[in-house]
C-alpha positions in Angstrom: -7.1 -32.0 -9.6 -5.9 -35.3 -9.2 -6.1 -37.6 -6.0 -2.7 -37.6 -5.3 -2.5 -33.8 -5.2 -4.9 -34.3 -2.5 -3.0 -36.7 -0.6 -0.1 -34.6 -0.5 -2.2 -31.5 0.7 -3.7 -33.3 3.6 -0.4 -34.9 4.2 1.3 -31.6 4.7 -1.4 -30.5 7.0 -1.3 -33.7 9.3 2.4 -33.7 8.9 2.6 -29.5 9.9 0.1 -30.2 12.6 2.0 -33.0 14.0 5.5 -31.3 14.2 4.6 -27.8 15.1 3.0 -29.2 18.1 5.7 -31.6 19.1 8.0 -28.5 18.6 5.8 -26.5 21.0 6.1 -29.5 23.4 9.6 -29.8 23.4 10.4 -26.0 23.8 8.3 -26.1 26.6 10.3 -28.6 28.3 13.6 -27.6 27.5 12.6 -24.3 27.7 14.0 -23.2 23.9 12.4 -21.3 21.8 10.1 -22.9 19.2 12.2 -21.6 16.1 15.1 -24.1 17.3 12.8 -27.3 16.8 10.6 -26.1 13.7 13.4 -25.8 11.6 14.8 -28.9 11.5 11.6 -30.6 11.5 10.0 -29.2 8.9 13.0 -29.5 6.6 12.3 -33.1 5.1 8.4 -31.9 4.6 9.8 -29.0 2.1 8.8 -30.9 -1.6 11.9 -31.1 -2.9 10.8 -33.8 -5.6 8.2 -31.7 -7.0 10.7 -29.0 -7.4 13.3 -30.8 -9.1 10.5 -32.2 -11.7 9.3 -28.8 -11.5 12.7 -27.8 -12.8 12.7 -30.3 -15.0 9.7 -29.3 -16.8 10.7 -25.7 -16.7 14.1 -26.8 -18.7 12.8 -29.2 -21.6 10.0 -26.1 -22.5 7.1 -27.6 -20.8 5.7 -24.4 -19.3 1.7 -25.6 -18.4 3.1 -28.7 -16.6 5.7 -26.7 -14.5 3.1 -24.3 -13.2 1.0 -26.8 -12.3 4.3 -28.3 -10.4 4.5 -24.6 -8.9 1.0 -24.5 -7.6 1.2 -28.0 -6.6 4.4 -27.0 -4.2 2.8 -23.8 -2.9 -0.6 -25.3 -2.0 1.6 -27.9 0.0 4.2 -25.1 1.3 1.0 -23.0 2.4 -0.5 -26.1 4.0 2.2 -26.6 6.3 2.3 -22.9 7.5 -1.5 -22.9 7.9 -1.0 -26.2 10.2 1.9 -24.1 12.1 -0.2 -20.7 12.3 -2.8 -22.8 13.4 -0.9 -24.5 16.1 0.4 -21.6 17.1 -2.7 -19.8 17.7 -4.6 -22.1 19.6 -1.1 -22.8 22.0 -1.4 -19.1 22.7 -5.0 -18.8 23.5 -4.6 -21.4 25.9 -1.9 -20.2 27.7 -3.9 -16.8 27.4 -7.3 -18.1 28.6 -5.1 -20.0 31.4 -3.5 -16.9 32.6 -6.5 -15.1 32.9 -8.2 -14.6 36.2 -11.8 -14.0 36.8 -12.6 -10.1 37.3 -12.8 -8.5 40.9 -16.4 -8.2 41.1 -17.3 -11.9 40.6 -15.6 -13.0 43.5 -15.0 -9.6 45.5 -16.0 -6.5 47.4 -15.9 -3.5 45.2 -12.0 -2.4 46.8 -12.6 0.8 45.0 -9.7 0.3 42.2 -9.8 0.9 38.9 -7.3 0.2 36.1 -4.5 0.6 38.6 -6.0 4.0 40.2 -7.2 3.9 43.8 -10.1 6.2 42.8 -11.7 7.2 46.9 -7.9 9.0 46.5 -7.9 10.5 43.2 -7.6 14.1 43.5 -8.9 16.2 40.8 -5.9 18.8 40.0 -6.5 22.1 37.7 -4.5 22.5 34.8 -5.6 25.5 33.6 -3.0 28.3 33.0 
């Protein structure tokens, strides 16, 4: 693999990294979802040079050199959705792990609820036919 092939990969991951979170930021504060921003962002980062020599190759019967091209442009392609999936991920954790509230018993008398039930009274009722 040559040094420029991993140039571009970490590129697209620092590139992907940098975008899906500024389009996280931005949806948050004009409160748009995150598929308006990522879009047009990610757009430009699509390797649109390495598919037209990819084509290129393809056309004038170079078939090793145009796969390479192919796996070249899906390494890069699947390094920018890794770098989105993994912005993703974490923003929802965090909103998660911020939303989450320590459990009753930590900071509380047992109230005698569980799940939603008020169980001093549950009733036990006989189904039997």
């Amino acid at each position: 693999m040559s040094r420029d092939f991993f140039r571009s990969v970490c590129k697209s991951v620092c590139l992907g990294l940098t975008y899906s979170i500024l389009s996280e930021i931005f949806s948050r504060l004009y409160h748009k979802p995150v598929a308006v921003y990522l879009p047009a962002v990610l757009v430009p980062f699509v390797p649109g040079k390495l598919t037209y020599y990819m084509m290129g190759e393809f056309v004038h019967g170079d078939r090793v050199a145009a796969l390479d091209r192919v796996a070249e442009i899906l390494c890069v392609c699947g390094m920018i959705a890794l770098a989105i999936l993994l912005t993703e991920t974490v923003i929802r954790l965090w909103t998660e792990f911020r939303k989450k509230k320590p459990p009753d018993h930590c900071n509380k008398q047992q109230s005698g609820r569980w799940d939603g039930v008020n169980i001093r009274n549950f009733q036990k009722t006989d189904h039997s036919i």
